[in-house]
C-alpha positions in Angstrom: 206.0 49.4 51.6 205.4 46.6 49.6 207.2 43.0 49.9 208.3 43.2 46.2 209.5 46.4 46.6 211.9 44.9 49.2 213.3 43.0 45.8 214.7 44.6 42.6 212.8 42.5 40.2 209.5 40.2 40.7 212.1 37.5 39.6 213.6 37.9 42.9 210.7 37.7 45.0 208.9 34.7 43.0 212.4 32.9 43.8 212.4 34.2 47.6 208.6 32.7 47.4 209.3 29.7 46.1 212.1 28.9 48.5 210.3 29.7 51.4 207.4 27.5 50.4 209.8 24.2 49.5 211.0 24.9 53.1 207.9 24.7 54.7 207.0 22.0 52.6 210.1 20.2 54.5 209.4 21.3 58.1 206.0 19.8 57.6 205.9 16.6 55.9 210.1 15.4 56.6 210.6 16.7 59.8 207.0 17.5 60.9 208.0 20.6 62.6 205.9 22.9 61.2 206.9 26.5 61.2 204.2 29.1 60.1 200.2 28.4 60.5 198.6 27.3 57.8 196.8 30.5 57.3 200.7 32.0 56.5 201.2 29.4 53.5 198.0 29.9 52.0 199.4 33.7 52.0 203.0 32.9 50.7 201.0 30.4 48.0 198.7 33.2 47.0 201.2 35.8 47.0 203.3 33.4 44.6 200.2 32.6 42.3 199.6 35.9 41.6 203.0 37.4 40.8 203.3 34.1 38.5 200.0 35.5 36.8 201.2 39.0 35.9 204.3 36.9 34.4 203.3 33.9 33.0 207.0 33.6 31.3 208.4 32.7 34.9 206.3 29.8 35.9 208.6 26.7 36.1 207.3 23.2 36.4 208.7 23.1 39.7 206.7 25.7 41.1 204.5 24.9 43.9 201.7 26.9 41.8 202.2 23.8 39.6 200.9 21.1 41.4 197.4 21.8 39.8 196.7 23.5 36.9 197.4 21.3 33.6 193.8 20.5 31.7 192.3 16.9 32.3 194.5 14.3 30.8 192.5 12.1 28.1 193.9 9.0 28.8 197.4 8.3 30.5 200.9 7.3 28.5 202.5 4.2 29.1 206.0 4.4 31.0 209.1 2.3 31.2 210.8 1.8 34.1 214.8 1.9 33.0 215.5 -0.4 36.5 212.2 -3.0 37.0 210.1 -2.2 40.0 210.3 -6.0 41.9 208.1 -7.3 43.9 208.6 -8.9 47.6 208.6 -12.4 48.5 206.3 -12.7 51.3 206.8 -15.0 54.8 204.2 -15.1 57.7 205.9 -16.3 60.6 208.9 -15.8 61.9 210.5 -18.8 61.8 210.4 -18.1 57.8 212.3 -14.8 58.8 214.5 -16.9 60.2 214.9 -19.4 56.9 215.5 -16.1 54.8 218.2 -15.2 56.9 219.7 -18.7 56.5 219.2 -18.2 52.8 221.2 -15.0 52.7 224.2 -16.7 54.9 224.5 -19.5 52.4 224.2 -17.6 49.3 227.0 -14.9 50.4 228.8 -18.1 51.9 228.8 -16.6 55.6 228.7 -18.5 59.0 225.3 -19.0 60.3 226.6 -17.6 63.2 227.4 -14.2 61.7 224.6 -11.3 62.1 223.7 -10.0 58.9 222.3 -6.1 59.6 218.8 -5.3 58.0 217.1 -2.6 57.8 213.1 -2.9 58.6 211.1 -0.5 57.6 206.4 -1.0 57.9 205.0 -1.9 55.1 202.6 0.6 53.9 199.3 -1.0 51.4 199.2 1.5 49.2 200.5 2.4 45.8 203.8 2.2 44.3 205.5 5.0 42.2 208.7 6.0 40.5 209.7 9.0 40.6 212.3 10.5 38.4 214.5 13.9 39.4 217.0 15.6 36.4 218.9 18.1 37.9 217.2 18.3 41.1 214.1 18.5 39.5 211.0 16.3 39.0 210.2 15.5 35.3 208.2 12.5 35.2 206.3 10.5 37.6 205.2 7.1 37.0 203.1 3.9 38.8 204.3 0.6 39.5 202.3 -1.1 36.4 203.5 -4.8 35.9 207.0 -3.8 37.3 208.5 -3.3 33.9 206.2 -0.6 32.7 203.3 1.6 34.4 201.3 4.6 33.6 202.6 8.3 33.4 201.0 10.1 36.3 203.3 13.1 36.6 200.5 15.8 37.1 198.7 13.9 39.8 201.8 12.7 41.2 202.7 16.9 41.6 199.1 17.3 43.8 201.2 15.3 46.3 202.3 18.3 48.8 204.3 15.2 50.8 206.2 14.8 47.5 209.3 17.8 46.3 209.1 19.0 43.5 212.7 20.0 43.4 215.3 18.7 45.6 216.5 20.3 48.5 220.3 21.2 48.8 222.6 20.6 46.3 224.4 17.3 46.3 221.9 15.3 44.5 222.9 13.7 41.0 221.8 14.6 37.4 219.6 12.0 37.3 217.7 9.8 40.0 214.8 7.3 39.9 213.4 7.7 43.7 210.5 4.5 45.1 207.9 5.2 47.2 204.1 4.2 48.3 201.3 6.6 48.0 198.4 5.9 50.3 195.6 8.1 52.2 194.9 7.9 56.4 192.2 6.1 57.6 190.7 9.5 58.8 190.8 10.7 54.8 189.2 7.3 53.7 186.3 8.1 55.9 185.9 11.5 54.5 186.2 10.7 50.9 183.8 7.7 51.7 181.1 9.5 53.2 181.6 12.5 50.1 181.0 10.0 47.3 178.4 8.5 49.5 176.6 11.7 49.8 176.9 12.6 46.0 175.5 9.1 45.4 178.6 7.4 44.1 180.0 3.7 45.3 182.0 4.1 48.4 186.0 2.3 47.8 186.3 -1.0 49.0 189.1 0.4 51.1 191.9 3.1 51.2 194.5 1.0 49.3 191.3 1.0 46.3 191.2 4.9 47.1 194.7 6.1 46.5 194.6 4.0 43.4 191.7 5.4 42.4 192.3 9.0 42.9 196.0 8.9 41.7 194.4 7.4 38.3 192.4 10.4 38.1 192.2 12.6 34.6 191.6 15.2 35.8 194.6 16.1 38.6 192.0 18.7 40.1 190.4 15.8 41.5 193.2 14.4 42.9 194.2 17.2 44.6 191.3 16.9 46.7 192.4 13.3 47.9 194.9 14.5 50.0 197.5 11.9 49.1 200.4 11.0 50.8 203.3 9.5 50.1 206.3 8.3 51.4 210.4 7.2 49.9 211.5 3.6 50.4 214.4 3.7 47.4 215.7 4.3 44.5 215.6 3.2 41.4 217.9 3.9 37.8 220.9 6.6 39.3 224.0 8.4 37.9 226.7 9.9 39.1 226.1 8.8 42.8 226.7 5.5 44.8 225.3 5.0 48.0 227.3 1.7 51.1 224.3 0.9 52.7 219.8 1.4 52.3 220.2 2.9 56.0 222.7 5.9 54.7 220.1 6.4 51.6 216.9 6.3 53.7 218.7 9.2 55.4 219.8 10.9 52.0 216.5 11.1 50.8 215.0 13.0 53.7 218.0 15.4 53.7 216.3 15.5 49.9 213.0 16.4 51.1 211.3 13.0 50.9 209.4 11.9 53.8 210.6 8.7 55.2 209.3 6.2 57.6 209.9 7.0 60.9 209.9 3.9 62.5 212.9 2.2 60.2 215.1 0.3 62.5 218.6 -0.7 62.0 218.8 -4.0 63.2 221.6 -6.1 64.0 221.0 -9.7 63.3 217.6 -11.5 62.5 216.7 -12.1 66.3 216.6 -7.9 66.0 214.4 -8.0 63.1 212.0 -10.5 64.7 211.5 -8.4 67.7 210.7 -5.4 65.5 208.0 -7.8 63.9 206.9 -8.6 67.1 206.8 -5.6 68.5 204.7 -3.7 65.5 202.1 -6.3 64.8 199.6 -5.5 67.9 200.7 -2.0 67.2 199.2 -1.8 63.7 196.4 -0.7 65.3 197.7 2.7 65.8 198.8 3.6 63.0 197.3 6.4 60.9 197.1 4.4 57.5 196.8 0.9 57.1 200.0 -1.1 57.4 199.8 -5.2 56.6 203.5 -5.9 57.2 207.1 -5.3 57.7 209.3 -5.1 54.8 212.7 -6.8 55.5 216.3 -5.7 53.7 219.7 -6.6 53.4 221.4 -3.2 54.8 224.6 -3.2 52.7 224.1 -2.5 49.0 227.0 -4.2 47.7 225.8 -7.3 49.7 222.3 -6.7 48.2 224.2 -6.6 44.6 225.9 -10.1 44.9 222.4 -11.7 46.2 221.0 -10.5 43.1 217.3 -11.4 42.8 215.0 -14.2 40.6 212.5 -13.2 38.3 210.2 -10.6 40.0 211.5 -10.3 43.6 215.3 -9.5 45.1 216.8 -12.2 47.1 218.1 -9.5 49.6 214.8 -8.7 50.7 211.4 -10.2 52.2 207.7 -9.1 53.2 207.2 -10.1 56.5 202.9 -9.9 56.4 201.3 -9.9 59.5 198.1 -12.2 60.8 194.9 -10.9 59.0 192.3 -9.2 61.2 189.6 -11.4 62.4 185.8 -10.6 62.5 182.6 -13.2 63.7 179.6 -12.7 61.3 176.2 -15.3 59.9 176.5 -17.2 56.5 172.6 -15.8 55.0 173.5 -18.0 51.7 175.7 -19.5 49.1 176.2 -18.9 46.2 178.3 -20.0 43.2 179.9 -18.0 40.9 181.2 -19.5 37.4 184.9 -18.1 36.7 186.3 -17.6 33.1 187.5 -20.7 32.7 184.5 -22.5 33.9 185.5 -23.4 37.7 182.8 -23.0 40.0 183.6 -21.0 43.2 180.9 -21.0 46.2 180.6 -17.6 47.8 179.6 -16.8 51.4 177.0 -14.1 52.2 176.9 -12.5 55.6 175.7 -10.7 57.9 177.7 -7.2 57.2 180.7 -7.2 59.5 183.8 -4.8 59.6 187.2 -6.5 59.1 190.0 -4.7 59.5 188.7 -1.1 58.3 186.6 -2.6 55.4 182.9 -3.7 55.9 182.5 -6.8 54.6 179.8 -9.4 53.5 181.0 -12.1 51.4 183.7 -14.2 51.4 185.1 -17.5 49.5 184.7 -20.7 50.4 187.2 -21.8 47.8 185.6 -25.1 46.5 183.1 -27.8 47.6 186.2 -29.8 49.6 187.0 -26.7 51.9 182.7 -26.7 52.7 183.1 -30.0 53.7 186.7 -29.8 54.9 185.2 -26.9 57.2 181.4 -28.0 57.7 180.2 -24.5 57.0 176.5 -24.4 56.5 173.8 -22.1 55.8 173.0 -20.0 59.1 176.5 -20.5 61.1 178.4 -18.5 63.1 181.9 -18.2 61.6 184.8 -16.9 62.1 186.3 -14.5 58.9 189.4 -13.0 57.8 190.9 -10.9 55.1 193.7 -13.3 53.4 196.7 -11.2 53.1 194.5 -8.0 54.7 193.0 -7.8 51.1 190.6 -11.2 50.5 188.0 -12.0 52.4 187.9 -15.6 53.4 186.2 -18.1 56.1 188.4 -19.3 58.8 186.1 -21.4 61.0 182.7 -22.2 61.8 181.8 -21.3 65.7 180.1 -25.0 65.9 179.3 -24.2 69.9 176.3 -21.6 67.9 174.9 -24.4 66.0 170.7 -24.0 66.6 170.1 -27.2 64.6 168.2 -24.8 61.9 171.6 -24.6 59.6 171.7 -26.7 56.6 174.5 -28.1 54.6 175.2 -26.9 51.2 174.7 -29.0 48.0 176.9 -28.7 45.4 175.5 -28.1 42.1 175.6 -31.0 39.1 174.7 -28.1 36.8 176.1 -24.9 35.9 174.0 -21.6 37.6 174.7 -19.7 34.8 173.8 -22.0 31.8 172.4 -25.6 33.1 175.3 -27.5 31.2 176.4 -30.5 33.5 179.4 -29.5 35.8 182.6 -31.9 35.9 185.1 -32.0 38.3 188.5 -33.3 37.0 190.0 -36.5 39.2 192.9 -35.3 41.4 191.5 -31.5 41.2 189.4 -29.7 43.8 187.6 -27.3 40.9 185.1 -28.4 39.5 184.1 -26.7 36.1 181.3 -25.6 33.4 181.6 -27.8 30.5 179.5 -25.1 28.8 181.9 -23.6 26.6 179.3 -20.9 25.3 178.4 -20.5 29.2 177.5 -16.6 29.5 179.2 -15.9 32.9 182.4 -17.7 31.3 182.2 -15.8 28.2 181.9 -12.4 30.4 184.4 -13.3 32.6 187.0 -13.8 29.9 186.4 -11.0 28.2 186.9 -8.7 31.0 190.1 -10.5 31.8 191.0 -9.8 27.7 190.4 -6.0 28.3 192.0 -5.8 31.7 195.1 -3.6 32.2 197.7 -5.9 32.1 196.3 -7.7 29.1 195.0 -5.5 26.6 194.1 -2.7 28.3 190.6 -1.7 26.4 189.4 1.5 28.5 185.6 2.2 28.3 184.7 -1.5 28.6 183.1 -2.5 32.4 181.5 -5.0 33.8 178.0 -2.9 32.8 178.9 -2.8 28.9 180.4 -6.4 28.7 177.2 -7.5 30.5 174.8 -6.0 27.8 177.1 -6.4 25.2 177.0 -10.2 25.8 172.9 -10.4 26.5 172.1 -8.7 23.8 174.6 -10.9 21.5 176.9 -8.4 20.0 179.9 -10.2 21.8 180.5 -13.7 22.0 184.1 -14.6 22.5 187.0 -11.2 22.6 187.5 -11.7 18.8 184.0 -10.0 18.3 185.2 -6.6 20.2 187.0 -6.1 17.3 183.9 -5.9 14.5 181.9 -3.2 17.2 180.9 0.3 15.8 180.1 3.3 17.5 176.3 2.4 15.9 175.9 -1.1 17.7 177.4 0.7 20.7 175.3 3.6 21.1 171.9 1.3 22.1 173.7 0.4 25.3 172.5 2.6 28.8 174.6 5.3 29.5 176.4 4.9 25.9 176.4 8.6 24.7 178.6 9.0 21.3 181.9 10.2 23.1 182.3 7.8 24.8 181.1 5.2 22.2 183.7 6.5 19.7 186.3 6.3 22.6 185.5 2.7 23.3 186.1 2.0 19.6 189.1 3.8 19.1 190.5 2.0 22.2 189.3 -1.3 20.9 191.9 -0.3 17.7 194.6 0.5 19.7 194.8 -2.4 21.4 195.9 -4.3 18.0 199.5 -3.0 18.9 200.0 -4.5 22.2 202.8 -6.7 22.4 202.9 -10.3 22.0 203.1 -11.2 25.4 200.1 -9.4 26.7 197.7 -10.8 23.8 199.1 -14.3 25.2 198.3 -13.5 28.5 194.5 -11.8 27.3 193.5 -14.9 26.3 193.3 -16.3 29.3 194.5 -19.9 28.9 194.9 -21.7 32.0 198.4 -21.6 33.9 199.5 -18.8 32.0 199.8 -15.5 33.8 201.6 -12.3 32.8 204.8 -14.0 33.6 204.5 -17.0 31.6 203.4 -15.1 28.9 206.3 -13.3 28.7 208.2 -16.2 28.8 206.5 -17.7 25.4 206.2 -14.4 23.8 210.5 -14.2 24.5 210.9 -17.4 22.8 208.6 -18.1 19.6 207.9 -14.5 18.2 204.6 -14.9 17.1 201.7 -16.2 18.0 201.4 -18.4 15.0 205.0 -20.1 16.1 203.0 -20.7 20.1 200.6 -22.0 18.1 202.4 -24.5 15.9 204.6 -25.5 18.9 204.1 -29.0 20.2 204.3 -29.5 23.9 207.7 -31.0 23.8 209.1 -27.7 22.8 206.7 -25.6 25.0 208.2 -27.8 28.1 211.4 -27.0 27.2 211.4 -23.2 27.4 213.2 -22.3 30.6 210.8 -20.8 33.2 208.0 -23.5 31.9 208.7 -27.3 32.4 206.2 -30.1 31.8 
């Protein structure tokens, strides 16, 4: 006898198949109990494909069929977050834990002898998403972006198998907004390393880059191979539901079906949290995907409501980052490389050396005061570290290696890039490229100008804006705008598709808003924030424009 004879209608069974595979789904990944062999869910997954075949009318985009299967994606929509995805204010030693802690007493007028309870939770370096459930179900999935607006991901998002696609039980709202990190295993950077390695493709810089990369995919196929993970922090926008404390929703969610940290802790007082801190940071180490930190929060919600937060970050809670990993490689050279605004950056390169999980071999120097300030030469021994786990940077030189064959680094008078005469500002430690048709300045700021973030021109790398400037077609960002698919086609690896893509992107991009033209163009001091501060206020670029600094100073957020 059949199983779908056991069932009056294939309806039945594709719903008996369905909830059988949601539960698994939850015994694996939330309570990591499995309870059939892998070999059975393949079966209940094929079984379920199949009967959804011979009735196409019954597939639901919840399905667990459905987590591959739409066509590749030709470029991705633009979504807005209904509540702002913050950032965290970061801290690096416990006594700051302990000044944040003073900070929430004093704002919610408590005695500094009260304990406050947090809840701290490992913070994962991966990538932040928003998910959004109507009616138990997921209908849109989206990336962090700028906090205010990211990229519609939703298929990808669905290759997740960590991630439901319809809530378990029945208590859930109408509509919820649910925050969590996607990120890969150190075990699955390896793999996917040593695959594009093998197909002769760049290897990721490291497994934050990776889950980025893969969840950015077209084609969801591809992701589906990544073998993502992801796990639930928040929420987000909600109705019909309130929640007393972060504790009581961490716990919600994984009666939900999201996977949750295991290693939150309740902790009663900030002498609580900095144990925890304490505890975790030689522990990193062991822990399946890289972690750079311990995120801190305020337990109660209501409390967290009165704090409130500034412009990007809540006041009720704070990144606690942990020391970067240390590594001891050679200095082979320096080198200077001309930013796009002209300042001059000297640039380490080693001897290869692995730093927390990521080979690395160069590293800044910052300016010419830190080469002096830290007497690093040609030849030493020195001591590196990843600055916040992401850039790599020179710590020390090992002076006790010194052969007496090192040699000190000269600053250049003249620009690498163009020869024009380099000047460095009195009461600044840049110095700059007076050159203002310098060619690494002019390539720099245009990929700055077609940046996500700015304006967001797809099609145009580092390759095409370096032989679009050497061969003259581009000389500042305004001359993007007068490229045809002709003038394009010349360039390697330019075939038409791809040419008329570029262009059709390039005309897009004359809608973006105000505020990321202002921040495209790359004027000094003004980052994505700021921008959006002038665009608020004067409309138009022609009013910024026309605006004398008096006025400019006077816009709140800006100052002299």
């Amino acid at each position: 006898m059949s199983e779908l004879s056991l069932f009056a209608t294939p309806e039945e069974r594709i719903a008996a198949l369905r909830a059988q595979i949601h539960h698994h789904n939850y015994c694996y990944y939330v309570l990591d109990s499995p309870e059939v062999s892998d070999a059975e869910y393949d079966r209940l997954l094929s079984e379920l494909a199949a009967l959804e075949a011979a009735n196409p009318h019954l597939i639901t985009p919840d399905s667990p069929t459905q987590r591959v299967g739409a066509p590749p994606a030709e470029a991705f929509q633009s979504y807005q977050h209904r509540v702002p995805m913050l950032s965290l204010a970061n801290c690096f030693s416990h006594e700051e834990l302990r000044a944040f802690d003073a900070r929430v007493k004093r704002m919610l007028d408590r005695p500094a002898t009260e304990a406050i309870e947090y809840v701290a939770e490992l913070k994962i370096d991966g990538l932040g998403v928003s998910l959004t459930y109507e009616e138990g179900v997921l209908v849109a999935g989206a990336t962090r972006g700028d906090g205010t607006t990211g990229e519609l991901v939703t298929q990808n998002l669905k290759t997740v198998r960590a991630l439901p696609l319809r809530l378990q039980g029945t208590d859930w709202p109408p509509r919820i907004e649910v925050r969590g990190e996607v990120f890969i295993t150190h075990e699955e950077f390896r793999r996917i390393n040593a695959e594009r390695e093998a197909n002769g493709e760049p290897a990721f810089a490291n497994p934050r880059n990776a889950a980025a990369g893969s969840l950015r995919q077209l084609d969801s196929a591809v992701t589906a191979g990544r073998r993502l993970q992801f796990l639930a922090y928040g929420i987000g926008y909600r109705e019909g539901i309130q929640f007393d404390t972060h504790f009581d929703l961490l716990a919600t969610l994984r009666r939900w079906g999201f996977p949750t940290s295991g290693d939150s802790c309740l902790c009663r007082g900030i002498d609580a949290v900095v144990a925890y801190c304490a505890e975790w940071e030689p522990r990193r180490a062991m822990v399946p995907h890289d972690i750079d930190g311990v995120v801190v929060k305020v337990n109660a919600l209501a409390l967290q409501e009165a704090l409130g937060q500034v412009s990007r970050s809540p006041r009720w809670a704070i990144a606690f980052k942990f020391q970067p990993t240390q590594a001891t490689t050679v200095v082979r050279d320096i080198l200077v490389q001309v930013g796009r605004t002209g300042a001059l950056t000297p640039v380490a390169v080693m001897e290869p050396v692995e730093v927390g999980g990521v080979t690395v071999s160069r590293a800044t120097l910052h300016n010419e005061d830190e080469i002096r300030r830290k007497d690093v030469r040609i030849g030493d021994t020195v001591v590196i570290q990843r600055a916040g786990d992401v850039i790599p940077e020179v710590v020390t030189v090992v002076t006790s290696k010194r052969t007496g064959a090192e040699k000190p680094f000269v600053f250049p008078e003249r620009c690498p890039a163009c020869g024009e005469p380099v000047e460095r500002p009195e009461g600044e430690a840049v110095a700059r490229c007076v050159g203002v048709a310098c060619p690494a300045q002019v390539k720099r700021r245009i990929a700055h100008f077609v940046a996500r973030g700015a304006m967001d021109i797809e099609g145009i790398g580092p390759a095409q804006i370096e032989q679009l400037v050497e061969k003259g077609l581009v000389q500042d960002a305004a001359d993007l705008y007068s490229l045809t698919v002709e003038q394009l086609l010349p360039l390697e690896r330019m075939g038409k598709t791809l040419a008329e893509k570029i262009v059709r992107h390039i005309d897009a991009s004359r809608g973006a808003p105000l505020a990321r033209l202002i921040f495209a163009l790359g004027i000094r001091h003004v980052g994505e924030h700021v921008a959006e501060l002038l665009a608020n206020h004067f409309g138009s670029l022609a009013a910024l424009e026309a605006a004398p600094a008096e006025e400019i100073q006077q816009v709140p957020g800006i100052g002299p």
